[in-house]
N, C-alpha and C positions, 0 to 999 in steps of 0.2 A: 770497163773499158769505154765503154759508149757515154758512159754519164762525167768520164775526163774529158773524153773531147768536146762533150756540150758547153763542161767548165772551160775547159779552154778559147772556144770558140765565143764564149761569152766575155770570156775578160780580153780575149784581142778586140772584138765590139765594143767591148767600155772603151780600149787603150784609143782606139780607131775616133770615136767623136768627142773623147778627151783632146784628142791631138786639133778636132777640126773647130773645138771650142779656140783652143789657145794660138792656133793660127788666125783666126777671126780676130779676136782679142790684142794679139801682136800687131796686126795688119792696123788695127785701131789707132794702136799707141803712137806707129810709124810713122803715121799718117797727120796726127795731133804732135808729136816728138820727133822732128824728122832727121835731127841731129844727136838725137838718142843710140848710139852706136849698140850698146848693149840691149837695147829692144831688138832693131835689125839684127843682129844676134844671136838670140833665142828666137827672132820668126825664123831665120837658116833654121835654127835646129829642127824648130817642129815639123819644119818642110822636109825636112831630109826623115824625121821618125816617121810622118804620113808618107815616104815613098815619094815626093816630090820632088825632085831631084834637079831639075831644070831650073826650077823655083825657086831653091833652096840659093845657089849659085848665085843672083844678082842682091840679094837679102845678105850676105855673107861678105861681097862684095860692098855694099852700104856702109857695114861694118866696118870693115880694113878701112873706108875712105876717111869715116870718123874717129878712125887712130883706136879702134876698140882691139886689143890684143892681135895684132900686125900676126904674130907669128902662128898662134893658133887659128886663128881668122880665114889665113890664108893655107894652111893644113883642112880645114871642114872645106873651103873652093875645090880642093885640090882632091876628096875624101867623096865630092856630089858628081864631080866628073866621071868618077871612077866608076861610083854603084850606077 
């Protein structure tokens, strides 16, 4: 039992500075591609996986401006308000 939840608490650790790499990395791209609708995109997503919730929201919002899938776009807005 004990040596599950070390594994567990280890691969939420991996998932945890996996998410803070690709947020970093996203925030790069946006920054260099700022009309890149699908980078802002996946930064929403990684923000909403990291629990970022606020953050996630204007990233997502980026998205919808650059016509990146309107209707889903604005479902993950609507999905960060919530959590």
């Amino acid at each position: 039992m004990i040596r599950t939840l070390l594994l567990l608490t280890a691969a939420a650790a991996s998932l945890c500075a996996q998410a803070a790499t690709s947020i970093a990395e996203l925030k790069q791209l946006t920054e260099k591609e700022p009309q890149n609708g699908a980078a802002w995109f996946r930064l929403g997503d990684a923000l909403l996986a990291a629990g970022q919730f606020e953050d996630a929201v204007p990233a997502f919002q980026q998205a919808r401006q650059k016509g990146f899938q309107p209707p889903v776009t604005s479902v993950r807005i609507l999905r960060a308000f919530v959590l």
